[in-house]
VOPAGU-2260 file (C-alpha; in pm, 1 decimal, decimal comma):
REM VOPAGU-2260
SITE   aa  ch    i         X         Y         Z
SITE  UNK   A    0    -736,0   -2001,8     124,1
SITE  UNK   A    1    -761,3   -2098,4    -275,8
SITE  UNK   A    2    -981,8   -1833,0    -437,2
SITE  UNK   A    3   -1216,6   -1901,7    -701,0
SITE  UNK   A    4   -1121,5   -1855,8   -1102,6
SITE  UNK   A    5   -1382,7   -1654,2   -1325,1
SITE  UNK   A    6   -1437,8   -1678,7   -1665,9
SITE  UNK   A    7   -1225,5   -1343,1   -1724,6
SITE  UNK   A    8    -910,1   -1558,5   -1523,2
SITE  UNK   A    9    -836,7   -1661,4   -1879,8
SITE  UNK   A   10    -687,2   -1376,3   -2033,7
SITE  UNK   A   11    -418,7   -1239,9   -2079,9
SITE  UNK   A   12    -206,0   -1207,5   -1745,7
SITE  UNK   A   13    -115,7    -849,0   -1789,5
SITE  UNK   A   14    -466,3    -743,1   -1874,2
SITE  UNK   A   15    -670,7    -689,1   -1518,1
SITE  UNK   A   16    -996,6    -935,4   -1436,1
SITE  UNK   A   17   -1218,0    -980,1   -1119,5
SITE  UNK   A   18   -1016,6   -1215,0    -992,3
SITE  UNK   A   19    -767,6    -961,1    -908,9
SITE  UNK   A   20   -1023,4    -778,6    -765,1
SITE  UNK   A   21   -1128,8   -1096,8    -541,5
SITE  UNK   A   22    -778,1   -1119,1    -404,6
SITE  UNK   A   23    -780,2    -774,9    -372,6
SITE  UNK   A   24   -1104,9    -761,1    -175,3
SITE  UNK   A   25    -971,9   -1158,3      22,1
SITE  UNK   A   26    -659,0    -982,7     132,0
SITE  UNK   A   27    -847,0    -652,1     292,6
SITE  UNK   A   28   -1083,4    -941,9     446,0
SITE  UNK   A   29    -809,1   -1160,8     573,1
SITE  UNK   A   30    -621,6    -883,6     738,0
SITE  UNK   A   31    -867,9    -723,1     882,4
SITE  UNK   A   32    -985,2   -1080,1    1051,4
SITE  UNK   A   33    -657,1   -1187,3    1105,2
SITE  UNK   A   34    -665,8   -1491,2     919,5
SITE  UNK   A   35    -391,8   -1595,2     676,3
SITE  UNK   A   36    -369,6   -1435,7     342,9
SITE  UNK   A   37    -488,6   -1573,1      16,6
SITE  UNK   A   38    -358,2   -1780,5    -209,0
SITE  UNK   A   39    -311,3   -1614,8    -591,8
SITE  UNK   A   40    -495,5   -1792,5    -849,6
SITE  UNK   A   41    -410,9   -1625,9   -1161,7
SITE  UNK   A   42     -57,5   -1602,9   -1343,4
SITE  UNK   A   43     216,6   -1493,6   -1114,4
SITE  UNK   A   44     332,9   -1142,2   -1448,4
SITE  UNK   A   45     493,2    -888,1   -1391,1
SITE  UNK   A   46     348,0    -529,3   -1434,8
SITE  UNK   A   47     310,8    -182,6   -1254,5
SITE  UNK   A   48     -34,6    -192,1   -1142,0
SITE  UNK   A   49    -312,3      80,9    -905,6
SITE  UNK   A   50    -549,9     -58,8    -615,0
SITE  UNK   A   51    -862,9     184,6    -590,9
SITE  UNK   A   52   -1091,2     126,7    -314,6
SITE  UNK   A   53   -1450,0     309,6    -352,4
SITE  UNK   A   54   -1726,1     339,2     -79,4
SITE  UNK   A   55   -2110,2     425,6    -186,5
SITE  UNK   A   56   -2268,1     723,3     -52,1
SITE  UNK   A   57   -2573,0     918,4    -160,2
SITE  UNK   A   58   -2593,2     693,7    -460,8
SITE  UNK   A   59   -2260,1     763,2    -623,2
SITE  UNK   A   60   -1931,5     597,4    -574,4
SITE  UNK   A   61   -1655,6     811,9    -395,6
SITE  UNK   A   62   -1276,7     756,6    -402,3
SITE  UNK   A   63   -1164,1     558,0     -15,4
SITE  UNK   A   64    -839,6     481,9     -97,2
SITE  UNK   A   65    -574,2     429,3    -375,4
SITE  UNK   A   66    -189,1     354,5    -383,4
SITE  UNK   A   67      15,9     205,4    -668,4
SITE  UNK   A   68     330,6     152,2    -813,0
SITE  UNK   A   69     464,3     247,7   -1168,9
SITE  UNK   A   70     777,4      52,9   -1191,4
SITE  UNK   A   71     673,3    -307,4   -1284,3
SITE  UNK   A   72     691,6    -555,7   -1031,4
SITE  UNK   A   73     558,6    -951,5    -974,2
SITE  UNK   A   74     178,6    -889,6    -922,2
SITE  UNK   A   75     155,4   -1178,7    -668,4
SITE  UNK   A   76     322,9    -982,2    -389,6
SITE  UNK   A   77     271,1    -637,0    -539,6
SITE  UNK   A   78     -98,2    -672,4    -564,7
SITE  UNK   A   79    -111,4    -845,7    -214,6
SITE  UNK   A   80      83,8    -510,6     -68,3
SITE  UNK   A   81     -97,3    -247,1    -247,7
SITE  UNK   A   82    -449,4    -371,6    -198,1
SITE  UNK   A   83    -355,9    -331,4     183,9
SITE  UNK   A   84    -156,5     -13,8     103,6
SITE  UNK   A   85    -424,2     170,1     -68,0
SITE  UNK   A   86    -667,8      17,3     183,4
SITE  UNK   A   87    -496,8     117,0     541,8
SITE  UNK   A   88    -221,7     382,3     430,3
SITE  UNK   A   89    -368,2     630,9     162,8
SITE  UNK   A   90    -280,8     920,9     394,4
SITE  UNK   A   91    -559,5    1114,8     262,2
SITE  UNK   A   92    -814,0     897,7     425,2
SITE  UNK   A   93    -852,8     708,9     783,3
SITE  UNK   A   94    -798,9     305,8     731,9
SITE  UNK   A   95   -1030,7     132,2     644,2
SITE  UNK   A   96   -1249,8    -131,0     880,1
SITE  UNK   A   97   -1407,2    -439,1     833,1
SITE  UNK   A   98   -1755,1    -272,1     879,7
SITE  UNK   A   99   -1682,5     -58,2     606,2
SITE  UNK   A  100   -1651,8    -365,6     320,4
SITE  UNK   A  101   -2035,6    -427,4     251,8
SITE  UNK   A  102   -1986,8    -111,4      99,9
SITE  UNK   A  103   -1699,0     -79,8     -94,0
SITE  UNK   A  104   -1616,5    -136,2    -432,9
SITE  UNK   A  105   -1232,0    -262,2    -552,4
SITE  UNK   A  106   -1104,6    -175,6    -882,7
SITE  UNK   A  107    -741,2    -309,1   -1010,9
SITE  UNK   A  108    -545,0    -165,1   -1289,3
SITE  UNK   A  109    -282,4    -302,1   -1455,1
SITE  UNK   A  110     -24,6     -60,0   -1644,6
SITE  UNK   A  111     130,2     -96,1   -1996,0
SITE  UNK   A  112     253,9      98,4   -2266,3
SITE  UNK   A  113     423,8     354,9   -2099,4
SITE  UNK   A  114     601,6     607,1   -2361,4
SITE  UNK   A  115     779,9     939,9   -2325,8
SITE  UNK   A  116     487,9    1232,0   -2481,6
SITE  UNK   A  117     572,9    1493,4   -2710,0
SITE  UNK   A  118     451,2    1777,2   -2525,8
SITE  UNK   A  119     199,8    1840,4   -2235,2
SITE  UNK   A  120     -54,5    1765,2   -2471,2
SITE  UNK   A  121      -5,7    1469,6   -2616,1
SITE  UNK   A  122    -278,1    1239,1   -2513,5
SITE  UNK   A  123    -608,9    1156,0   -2513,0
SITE  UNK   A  124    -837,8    1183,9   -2258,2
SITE  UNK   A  125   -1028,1     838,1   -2155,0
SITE  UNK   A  126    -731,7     660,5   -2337,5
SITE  UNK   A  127    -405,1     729,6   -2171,6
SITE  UNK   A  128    -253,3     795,1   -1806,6
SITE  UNK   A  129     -37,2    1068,2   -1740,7
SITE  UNK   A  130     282,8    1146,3   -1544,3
SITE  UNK   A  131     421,8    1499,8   -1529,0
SITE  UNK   A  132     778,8    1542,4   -1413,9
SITE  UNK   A  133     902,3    1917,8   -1353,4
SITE  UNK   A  134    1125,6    2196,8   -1150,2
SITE  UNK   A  135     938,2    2379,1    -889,3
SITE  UNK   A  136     992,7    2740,1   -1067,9
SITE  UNK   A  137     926,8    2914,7    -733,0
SITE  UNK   A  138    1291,4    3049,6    -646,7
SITE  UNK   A  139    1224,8    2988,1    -268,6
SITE  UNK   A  140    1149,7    2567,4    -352,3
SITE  UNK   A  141    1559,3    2526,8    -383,1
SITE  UNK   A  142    1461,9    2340,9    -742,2
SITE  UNK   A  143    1309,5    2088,7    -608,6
SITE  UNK   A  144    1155,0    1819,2    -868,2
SITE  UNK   A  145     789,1    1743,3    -827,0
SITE  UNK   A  146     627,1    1436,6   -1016,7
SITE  UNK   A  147     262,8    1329,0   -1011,2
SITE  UNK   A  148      15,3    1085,5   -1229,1
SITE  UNK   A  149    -343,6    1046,7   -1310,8
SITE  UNK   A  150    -474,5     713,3   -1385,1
SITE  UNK   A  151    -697,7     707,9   -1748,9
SITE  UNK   A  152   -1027,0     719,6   -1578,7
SITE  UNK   A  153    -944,8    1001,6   -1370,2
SITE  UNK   A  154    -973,1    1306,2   -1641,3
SITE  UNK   A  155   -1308,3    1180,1   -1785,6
SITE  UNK   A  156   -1472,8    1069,4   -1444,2
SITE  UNK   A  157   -1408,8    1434,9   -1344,3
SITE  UNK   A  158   -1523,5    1562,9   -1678,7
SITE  UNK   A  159   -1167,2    1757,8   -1749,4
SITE  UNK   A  160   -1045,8    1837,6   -2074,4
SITE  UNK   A  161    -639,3    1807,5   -2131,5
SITE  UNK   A  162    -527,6    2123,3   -1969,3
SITE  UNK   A  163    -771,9    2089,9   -1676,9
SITE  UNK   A  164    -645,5    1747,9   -1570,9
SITE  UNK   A  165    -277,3    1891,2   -1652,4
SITE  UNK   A  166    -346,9    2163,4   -1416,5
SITE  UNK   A  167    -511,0    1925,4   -1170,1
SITE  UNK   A  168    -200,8    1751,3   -1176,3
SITE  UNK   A  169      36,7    2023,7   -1116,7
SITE  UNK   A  170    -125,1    2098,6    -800,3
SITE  UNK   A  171    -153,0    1735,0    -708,2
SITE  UNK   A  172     252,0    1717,5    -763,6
SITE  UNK   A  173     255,0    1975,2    -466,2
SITE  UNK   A  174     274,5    2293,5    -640,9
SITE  UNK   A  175      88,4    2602,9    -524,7
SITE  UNK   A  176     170,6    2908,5    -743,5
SITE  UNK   A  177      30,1    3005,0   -1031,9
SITE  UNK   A  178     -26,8    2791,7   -1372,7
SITE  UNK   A  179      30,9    2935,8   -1724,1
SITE  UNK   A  180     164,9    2872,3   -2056,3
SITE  UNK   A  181     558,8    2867,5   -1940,0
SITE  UNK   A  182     466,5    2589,8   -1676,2
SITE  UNK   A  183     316,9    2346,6   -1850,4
SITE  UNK   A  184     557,5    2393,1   -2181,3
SITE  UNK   A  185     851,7    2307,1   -1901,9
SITE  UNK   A  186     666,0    1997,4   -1805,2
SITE  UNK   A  187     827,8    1626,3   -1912,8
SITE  UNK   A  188     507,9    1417,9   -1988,3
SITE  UNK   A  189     462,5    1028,6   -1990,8
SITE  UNK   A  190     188,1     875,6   -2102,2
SITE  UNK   A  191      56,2     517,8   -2048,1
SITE  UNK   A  192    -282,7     277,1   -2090,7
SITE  UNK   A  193    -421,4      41,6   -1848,3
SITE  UNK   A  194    -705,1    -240,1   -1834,6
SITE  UNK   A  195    -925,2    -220,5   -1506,9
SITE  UNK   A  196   -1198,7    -487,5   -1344,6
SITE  UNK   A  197   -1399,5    -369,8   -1119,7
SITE  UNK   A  198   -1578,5    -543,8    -838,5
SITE  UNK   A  199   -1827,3    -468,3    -530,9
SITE  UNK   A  200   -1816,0    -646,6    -224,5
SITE  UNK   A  201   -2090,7    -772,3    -327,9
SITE  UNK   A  202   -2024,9    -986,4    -603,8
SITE  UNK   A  203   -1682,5   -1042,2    -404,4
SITE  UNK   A  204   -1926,8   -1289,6    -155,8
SITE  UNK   A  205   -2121,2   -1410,9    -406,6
SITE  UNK   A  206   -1765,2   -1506,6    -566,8
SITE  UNK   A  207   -1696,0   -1683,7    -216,5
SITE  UNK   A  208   -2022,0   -1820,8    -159,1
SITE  UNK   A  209   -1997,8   -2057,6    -507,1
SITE  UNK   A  210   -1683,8   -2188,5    -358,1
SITE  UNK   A  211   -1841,6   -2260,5     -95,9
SITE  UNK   A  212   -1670,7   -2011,6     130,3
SITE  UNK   A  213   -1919,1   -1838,7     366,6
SITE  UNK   A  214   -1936,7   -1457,2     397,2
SITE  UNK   A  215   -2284,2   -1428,6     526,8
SITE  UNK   A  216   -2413,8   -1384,7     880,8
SITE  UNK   A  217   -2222,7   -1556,8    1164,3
SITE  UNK   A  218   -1891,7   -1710,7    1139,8
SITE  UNK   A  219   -1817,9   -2067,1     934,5
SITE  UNK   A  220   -1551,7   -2289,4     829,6
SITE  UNK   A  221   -1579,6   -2476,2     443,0
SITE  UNK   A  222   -1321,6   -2660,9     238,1
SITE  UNK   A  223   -1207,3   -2393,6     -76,7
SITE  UNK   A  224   -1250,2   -2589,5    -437,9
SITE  UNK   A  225    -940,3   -2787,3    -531,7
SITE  UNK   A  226    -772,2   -2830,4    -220,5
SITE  UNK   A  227    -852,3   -3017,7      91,1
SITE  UNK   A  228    -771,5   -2710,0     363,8
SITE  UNK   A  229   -1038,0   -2587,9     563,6
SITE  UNK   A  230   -1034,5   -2162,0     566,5
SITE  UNK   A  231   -1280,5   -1948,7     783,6
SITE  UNK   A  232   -1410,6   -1588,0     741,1
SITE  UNK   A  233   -1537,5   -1401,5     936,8
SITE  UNK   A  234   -1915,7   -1195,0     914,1
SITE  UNK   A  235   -1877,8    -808,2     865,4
SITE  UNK   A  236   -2223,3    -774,0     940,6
């Protein structure tokens, strides 16, 4: 299956666009039909890169599923693996089914400008991602290291200043004792920014549907644009 280009396909190939998102979304669909994955159409870079899946309920969007990397790899296969990582194996949620994707919204975003910060607080909040690296202080952890990150949207979609989302991620790392001045001085901070696209399922279909690829009710077969190979998806109606 050949996927449809948007306008935004254009860019830069390290900075994220919906059609990452609609291989993101084609992938989810092709496994969960059982129909052979999609074909990438957009450059083949390399980068370290987040898969966030979003269902909406009671009018706001709420976190489904998301799994990522942070050591750069060749988006092709890593975004094919982590949109059905984040999708099926996010441990803090059930998988996700095909009845589920008329709801959902995919967001992809790709990582850059990682550098080693200062001090606990240096960064900005909206701007930069954080990863915290530390020693479990509790004497009964054996010094165990923990490690944890926070994508850029996290701390202002929560509405956390610097040492809330620190905190936040100190107990996301796995720590459960107390937090004060001492811990967060001992902490080793990276920072990083990302670029994000965003899609619903949606505009995922209507995506499909101008290539001529059928979402909608029942089950078809059409030709995908460019190539002469017939692809079928299936209704999640």
């Amino acid at each position: 299956m050949v996927l449809p280009t948007t306008q935004d396909g254009q860019q830069d190939p390290n900075i994220a666009t919906k059609d990452h998102c609609i291989f993101a979304f084609a992938v989810l669909h092709a496994h969960l039909t059982g129909n052979p994955s999609p074909v990438p159409n957009f450059p083949d870079s390399r980068c370290a890169l987040f898969v966030t899946w979003n269902t909406h309920s009671g009018g706001h969007w709420k976190l489904r599923g998301c799994i990522g990397t942070l050591e750069p790899k060749q988006l092709h296969r890593a975004l094919h693996d982590y949109a059905l990582n984040s999708s099926l194996r996010d441990h803090r949620f059930s998988p996700i089914r095909l009845k589920e994707l008329p709801s959902l919204q995919c967001k992809v975003s790709l990582l850059a400008r990682f550098e080693k910060a200062a001090g606990w607080q240096d960064w900005t909040v909206g701007r930069h991602g954080i990863i915290i690296h530390f020693t479990d202080p509790d004497p009964d952890a054996g010094g165990v290291r923990r490690t944890a990150t926070f994508l850029p949207d996290v701390a202002p979609e929560q509405g956390w200043d610097r040492q809330q989302a620190v905190d936040a991620l100190i107990r996301k790392a796995g720590y459960a004792g107390p937090i004060g001045p001492a811990l967060r001085e001992s902490l080793s901070l990276e920072r990083y920014q990302s670029t994000i696209a965003a899609i619903t399922y949606e505009e995922f279909a209507a995506a499909l549907k101008a290539a001529e690829v059928d979402v909608g009710e029942g089950e078809s077969e059409s030709v995908g644009s460019g190539v002469g190979r017939r692809v079928r998806l299936h209704a999640v109606a």
